[in-house]
N, C-alpha and C positions, 0 to 999 in steps of 0.2 A: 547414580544421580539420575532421578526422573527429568525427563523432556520438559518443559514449557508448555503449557496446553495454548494453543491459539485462540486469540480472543477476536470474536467477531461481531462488530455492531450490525443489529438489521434495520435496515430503514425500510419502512412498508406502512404502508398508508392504511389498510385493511388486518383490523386488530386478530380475528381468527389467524389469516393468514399469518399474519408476524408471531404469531403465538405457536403456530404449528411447526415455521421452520426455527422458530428457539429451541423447540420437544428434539426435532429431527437432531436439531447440531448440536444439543445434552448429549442424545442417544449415539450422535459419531465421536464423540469424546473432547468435543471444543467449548471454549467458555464464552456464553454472551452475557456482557456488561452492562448492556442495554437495549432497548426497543428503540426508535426514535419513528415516530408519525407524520413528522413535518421535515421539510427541507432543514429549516432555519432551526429544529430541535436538535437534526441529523450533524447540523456543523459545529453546535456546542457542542454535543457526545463525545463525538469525534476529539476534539480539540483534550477534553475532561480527561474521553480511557484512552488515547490510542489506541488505538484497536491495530490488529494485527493485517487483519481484513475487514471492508464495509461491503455488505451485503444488501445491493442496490436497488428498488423499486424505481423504474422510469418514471412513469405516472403516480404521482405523488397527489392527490384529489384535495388533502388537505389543507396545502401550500402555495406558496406564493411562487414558489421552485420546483421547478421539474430534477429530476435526479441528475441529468446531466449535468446542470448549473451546479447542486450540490456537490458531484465528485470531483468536479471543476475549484469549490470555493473549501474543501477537506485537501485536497491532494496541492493548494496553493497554499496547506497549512503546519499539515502532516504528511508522512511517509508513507504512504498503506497502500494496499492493493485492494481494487476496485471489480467486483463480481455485480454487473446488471443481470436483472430480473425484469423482466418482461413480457408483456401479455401480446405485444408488438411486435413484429418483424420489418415494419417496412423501412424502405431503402432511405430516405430521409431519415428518422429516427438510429438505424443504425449508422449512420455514417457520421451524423454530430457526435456519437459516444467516442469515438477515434478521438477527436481534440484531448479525451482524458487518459486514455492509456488505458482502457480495464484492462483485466487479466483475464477477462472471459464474460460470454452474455446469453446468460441462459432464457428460455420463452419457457413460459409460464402454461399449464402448474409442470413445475419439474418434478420429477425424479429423485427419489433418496440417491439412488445410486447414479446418478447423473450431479446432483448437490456434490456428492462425495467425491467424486475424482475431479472435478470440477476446483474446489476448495482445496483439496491437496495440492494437484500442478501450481496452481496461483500461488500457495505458500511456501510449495517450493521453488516456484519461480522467483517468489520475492525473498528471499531465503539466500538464495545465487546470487543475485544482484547488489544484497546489503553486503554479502562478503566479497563479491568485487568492489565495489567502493570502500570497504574497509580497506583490501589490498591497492586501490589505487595509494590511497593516503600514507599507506605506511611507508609506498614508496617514492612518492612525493618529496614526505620527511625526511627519508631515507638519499637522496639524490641531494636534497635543500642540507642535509648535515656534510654529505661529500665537498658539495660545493662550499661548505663554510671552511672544511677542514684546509681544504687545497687550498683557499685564499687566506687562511694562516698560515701555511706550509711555505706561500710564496713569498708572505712577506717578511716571514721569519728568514729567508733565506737573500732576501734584499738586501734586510736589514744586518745581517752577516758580512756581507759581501760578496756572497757563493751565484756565480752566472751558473744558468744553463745551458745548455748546447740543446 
């Protein structure tokens, strides 16, 4: 059984660019569903493919949204892990992307092989994290079924006449 190919939306404001790392992330073997050039285009897409990951431009020139607002208004919507992209480093700029969680924030122009392991950890970091929450829930259910069992178990045995010591 083949894997799942990772689908990744790129949000980037600068159509070469969005266009080169769609080539790159064909050429590392992941699927992109779409381009999106605006904030406000970035949180329909999102909403439409889920995407597995959103591949994040800060500086959005075209929008009414900066990317932080966008991963802010995806990630209050959808589940996905959040890769900025950034021509920016400073300390203001990266300290607002913390409110969202990325999984990493790369400075522009990157690296194939900086994209690459980059994009891996995140997926598999978000990867870990789905199958902790799967296993939180099972066990959840798992404790919520005990707990129903033994409060039939007692009452069944109330209802008997049967004390316990």
């Amino acid at each position: 059984m083949k894997a799942q190919v990772a689908r990744i939306l790129i949000v980037e404001d600068e159509s070469i660019v969005a266009k080169d790392l769609r080539t790159r992330l064909i050429d590392l073997g992941y699927s992109v569903p779409a381009i999106a050039y605006t904030g406000e285009d970035a949180v329909q897409k999102a909403i439409e493919y889920e995407p597995d990951l959103v591949l994040l431009d800060i500086m959005l020139s075209r929008s009414t949204l900066d990317g932080i607002e966008v991963a802010s208004a995806i990630r209050s919507r959808i589940d996905t892990a959040i890769i900025y992209l950034s021509a920016y480093a400073d300390t203001r700029t990266f300290s607002r992307t913390r409110e969202t969680e990325p999984f990493c924030y790369l400075l522009k122009p990157v690296r194939t092989k900086e994209l690459s392991i980059a994009l891996e950890m995140a997926l598999n970091k978000k990867e870990k994290e789905e199958s902790q929450k799967r296993n939180r829930e099972l066990l959840k259910f798992a404790l919520e079924s005990l707990q129903e069992r033994s409060n039939k178990t007692e009452a069944e045995r109330l209802g008997l006449g049967i004390v316990s010591w």
